[in-house]
Each structure stands twice: as structure tokens, then as C-alpha cells.
C-alpha positions as CSV (number, residue, x, y, z in Angstrom):
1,X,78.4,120.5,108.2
2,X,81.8,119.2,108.5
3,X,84.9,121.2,107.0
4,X,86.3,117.3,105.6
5,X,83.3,117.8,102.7
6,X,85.1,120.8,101.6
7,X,88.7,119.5,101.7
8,X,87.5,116.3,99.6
9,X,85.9,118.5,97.5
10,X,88.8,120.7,96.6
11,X,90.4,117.8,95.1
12,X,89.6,117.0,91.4
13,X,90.2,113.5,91.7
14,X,87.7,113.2,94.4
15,X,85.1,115.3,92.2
16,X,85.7,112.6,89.6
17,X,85.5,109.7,92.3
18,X,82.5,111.2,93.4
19,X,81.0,111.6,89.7
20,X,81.7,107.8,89.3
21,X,80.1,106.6,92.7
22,X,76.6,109.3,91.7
23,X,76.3,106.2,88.9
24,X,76.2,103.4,91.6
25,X,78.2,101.3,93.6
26,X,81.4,99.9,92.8
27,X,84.8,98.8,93.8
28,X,87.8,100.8,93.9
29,X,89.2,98.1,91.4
30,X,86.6,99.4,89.1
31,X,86.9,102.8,89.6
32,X,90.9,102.4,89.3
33,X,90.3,100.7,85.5
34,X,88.3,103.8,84.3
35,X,91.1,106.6,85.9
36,X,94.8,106.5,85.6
37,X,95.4,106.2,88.6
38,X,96.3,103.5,90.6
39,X,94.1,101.3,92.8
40,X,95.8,102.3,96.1
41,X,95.6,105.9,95.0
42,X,91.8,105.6,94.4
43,X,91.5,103.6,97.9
44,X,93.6,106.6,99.4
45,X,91.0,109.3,97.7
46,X,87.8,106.8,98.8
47,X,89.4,107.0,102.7
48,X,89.3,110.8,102.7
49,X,85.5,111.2,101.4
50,X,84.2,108.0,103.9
51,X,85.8,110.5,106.4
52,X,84.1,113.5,105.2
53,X,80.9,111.4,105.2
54,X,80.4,111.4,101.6
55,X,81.3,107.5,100.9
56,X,79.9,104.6,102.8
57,X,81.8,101.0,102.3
58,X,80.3,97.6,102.3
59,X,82.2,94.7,102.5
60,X,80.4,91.9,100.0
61,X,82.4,88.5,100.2
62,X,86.0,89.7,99.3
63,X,85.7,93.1,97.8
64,X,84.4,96.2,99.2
65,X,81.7,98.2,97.8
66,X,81.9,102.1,97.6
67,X,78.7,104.2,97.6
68,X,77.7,107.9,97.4
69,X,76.6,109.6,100.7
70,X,74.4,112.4,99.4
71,X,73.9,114.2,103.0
72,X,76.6,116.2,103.1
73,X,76.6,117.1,99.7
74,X,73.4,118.6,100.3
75,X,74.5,120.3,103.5
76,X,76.8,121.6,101.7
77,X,74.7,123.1,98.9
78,X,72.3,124.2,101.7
79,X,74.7,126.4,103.1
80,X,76.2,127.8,100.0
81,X,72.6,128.5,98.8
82,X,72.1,130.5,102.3
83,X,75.6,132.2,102.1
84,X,75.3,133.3,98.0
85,X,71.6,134.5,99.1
86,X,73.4,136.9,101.5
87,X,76.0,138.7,99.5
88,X,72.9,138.9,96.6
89,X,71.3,140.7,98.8
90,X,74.6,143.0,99.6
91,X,75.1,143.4,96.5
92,X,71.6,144.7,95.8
93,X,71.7,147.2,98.6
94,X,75.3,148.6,97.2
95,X,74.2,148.7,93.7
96,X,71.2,150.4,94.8
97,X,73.9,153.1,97.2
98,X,75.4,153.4,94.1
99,X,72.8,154.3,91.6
100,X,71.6,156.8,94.3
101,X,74.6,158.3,94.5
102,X,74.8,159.2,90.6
């Protein structure tokens, strides 16, 4: 898992991108109509997620075509999942110290 999917995620206009793109494919012309924002701004926010691995682009005739990348999304979950199961179960131990201990 790469630390890019964090840094795009951090931002709130790359949640919102990312929102937009979970609906399908579109252009960052058509993203830039529903945000205000403008289109270079949403080009500049698509750039940093394709780097992160999140957004893949296809050139169709004359425009280009954004779409989700779910992978590391769900690398990302995976690992959060794994690292909130560990302090649970940290937690559980010190609550348990504690209710010993009283």
C-alpha cells in the first residue's frame, strides 16, 4: 500500500472526486460543472489520485475518461481493518487490567 492513497485521501476535494468517479466514468469537464471548482483544478486533483493508483484515464477521441481504481481503496481498508483490530484488542486487555485492579 502506497502512502499517495493516503495523501489523496486527506484532501476533501479528492473524497468528493472520488464520490463522483464511484458513479462511473466521466470527464473532468463533467466533474468541473457539478463542483465549483475549476476544470484545471479538477484535472490537478485527478493527477494526484492516477498517482496514488486510485484513477485510471482513457483517452476516447478528444476527451479523456476518468475512472475509479478500487484496489487501493481496498488496500487501504484492509490495513485499517487489521490496524483498528489491534488496538481493540489493546484496549480489551487494558480495560480488563483495569477492572482487575478495582
Amino acid at each position: 500500500m502506497k502512502n499517495a492513497v493516503f495523501v489523496a485521501l486527506a484532501d476533501p476535494m479528492r473524497r468528493q472526486l472520488l464520490e463522483r468517479l464511484a458513479m462511473g466514468p466521466t470527464t473532468a469537464t463533467g466533474i468541473a460543472d457539478r463542483f465549483p471548482v475549476t476544470r484545471q483544478a479538477v484535472v490537478k486533483h485527478l493527477g494526484a489520485l492516477e498517482v496514488a493508483g486510485m484513477v485510471a484515464k482513457e483517452r476516447h477521441g478528444r476527451e479523456v475518461h476518468y475512472r475509479l481504481q478500487s484496489a487501493p481503496l481496498g488496500e487501504a481498508s484492509a490495513w485499517l481493518t487489521s490496524l483498528s483490530a489491534r488496538w481493540e484488542q489493546r484496549l480489551l486487555r487494558l480495560k480488563r487490567y483495569v477492572e482487575e485492579e478495582s
